[in-house]
BAFI-3210 file (N, C-alpha, C; in Angstrom, 3 decimals, decimal comma, padded with zeros to 6 digits):
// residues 71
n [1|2|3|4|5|6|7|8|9|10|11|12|13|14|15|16|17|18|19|20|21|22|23|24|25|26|27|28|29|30|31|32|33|34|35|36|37|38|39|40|41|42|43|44|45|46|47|48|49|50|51|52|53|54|55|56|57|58|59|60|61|62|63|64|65|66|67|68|69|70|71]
n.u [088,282|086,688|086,564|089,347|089,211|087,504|088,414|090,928|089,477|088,444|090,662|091,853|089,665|089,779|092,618|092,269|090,535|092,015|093,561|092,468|091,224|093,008|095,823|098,412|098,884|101,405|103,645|103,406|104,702|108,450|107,917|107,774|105,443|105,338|105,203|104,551|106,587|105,585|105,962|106,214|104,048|101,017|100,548|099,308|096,163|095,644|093,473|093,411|095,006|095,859|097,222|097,908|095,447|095,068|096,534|095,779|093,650|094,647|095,866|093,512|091,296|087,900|085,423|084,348|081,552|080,288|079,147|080,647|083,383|082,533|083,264]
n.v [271,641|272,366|275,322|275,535|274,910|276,674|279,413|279,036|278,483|281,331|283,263|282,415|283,454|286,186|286,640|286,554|287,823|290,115|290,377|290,340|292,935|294,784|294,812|295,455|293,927|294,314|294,992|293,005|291,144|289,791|289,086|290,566|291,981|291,399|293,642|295,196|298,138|301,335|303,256|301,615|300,064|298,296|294,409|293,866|292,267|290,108|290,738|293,060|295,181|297,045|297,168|294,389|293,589|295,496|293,874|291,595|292,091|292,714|290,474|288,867|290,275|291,812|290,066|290,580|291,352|292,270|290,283|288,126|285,672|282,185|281,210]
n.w [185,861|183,408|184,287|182,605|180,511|179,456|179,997|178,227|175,675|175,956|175,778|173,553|171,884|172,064|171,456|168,798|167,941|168,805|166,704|164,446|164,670|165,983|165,398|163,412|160,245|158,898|161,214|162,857|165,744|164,748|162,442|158,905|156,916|153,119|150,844|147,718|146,660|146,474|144,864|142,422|139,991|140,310|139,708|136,610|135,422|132,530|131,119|131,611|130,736|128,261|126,042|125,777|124,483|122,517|121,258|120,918|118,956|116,695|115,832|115,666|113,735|113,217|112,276|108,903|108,493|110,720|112,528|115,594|115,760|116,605|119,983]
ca.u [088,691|085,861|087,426|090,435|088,738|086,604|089,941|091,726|088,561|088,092|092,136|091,784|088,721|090,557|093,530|091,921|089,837|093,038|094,595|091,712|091,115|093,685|096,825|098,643|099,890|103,222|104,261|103,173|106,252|109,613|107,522|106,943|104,725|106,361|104,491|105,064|106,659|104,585|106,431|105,960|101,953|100,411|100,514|098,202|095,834|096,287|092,487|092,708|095,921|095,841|098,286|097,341|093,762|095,387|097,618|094,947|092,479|095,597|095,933|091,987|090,061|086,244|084,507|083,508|080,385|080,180|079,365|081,401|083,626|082,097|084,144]
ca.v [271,351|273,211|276,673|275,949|274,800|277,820|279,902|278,642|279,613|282,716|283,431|281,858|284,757|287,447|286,584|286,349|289,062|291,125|289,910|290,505|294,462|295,650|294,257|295,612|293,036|294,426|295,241|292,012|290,636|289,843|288,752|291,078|291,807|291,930|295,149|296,336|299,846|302,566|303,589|300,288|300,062|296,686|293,466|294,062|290,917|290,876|291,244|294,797|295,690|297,707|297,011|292,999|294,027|295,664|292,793|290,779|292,648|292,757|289,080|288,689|291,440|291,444|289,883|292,074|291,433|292,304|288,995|287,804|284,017|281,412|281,384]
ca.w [184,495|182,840|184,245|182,814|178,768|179,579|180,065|177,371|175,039|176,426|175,319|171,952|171,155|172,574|170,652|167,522|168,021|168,631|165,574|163,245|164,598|166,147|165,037|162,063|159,604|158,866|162,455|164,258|166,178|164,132|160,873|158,050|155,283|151,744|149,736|146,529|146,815|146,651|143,213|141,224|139,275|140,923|138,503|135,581|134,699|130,790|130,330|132,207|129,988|127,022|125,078|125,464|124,228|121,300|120,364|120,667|117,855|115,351|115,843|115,847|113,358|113,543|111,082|107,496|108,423|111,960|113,659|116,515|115,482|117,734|120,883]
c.u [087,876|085,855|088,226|090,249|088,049|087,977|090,543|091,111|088,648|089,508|092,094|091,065|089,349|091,432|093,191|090,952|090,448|093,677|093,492|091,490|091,364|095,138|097,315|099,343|101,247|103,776|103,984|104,505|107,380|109,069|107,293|106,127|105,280|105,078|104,914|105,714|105,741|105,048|106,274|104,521|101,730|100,272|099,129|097,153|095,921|094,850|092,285|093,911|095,691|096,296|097,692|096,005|094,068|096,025|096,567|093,995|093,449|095,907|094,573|091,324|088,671|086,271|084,297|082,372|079,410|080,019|081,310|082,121|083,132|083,569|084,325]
c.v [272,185|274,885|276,750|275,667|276,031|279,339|280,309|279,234|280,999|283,599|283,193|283,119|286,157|287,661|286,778|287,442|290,663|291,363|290,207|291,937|295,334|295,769|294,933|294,632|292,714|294,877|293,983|290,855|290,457|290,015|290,509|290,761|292,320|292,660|295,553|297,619|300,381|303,127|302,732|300,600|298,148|295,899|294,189|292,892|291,134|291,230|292,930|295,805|295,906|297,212|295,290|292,887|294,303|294,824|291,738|291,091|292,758|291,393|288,605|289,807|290,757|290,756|290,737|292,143|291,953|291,424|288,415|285,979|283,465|281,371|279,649]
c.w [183,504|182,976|183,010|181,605|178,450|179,417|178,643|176,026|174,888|175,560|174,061|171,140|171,346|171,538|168,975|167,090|167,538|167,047|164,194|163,232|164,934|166,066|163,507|161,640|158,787|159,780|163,684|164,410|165,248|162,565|160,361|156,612|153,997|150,938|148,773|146,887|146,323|145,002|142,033|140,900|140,128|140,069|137,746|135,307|133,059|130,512|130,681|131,326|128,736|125,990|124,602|124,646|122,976|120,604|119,934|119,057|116,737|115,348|115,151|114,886|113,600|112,172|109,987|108,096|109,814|113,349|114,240|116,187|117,337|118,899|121,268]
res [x|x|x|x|x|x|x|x|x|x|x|x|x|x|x|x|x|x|x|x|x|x|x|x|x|x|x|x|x|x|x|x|x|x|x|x|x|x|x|x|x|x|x|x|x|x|x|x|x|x|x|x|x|x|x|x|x|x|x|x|x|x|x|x|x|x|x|x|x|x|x]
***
């Protein structure tokens, strides 16, 4: 019985082993992986977007005085 938990182990690390470094994750059996195309830009977050940044500061001016409004 202790072969055969020993075994079973042994299969479990292997497997997982396989699957973490030599497995690609858009070719493993029927499943695939959904990817952006290669032609699309990758989501933006809005703080890394420009434009949002600028809408923001025409919404928001600084201060006259240079201080920052309490947040």
């Amino acid at each position: 019985m202790l072969y055969l938990l020993a075994a079973i182990g042994a299969i479990c690390v292997v497997v997982l082993l396989w699957r973490a470094f030599v497995a690609n994750p858009t070719t493993v059996g029927d499943r695939r992986v959904s990817r952006p195309p290669s032609g699309r830009p990758a989501p933006m977050a809005p703080d890394d977007d420009p434009e949002f940044l600028r809408s923001l500061e025409r919404k928001n001016p600084p201060e006259p005085d240079g201080k920052q409004p309490p947040v």
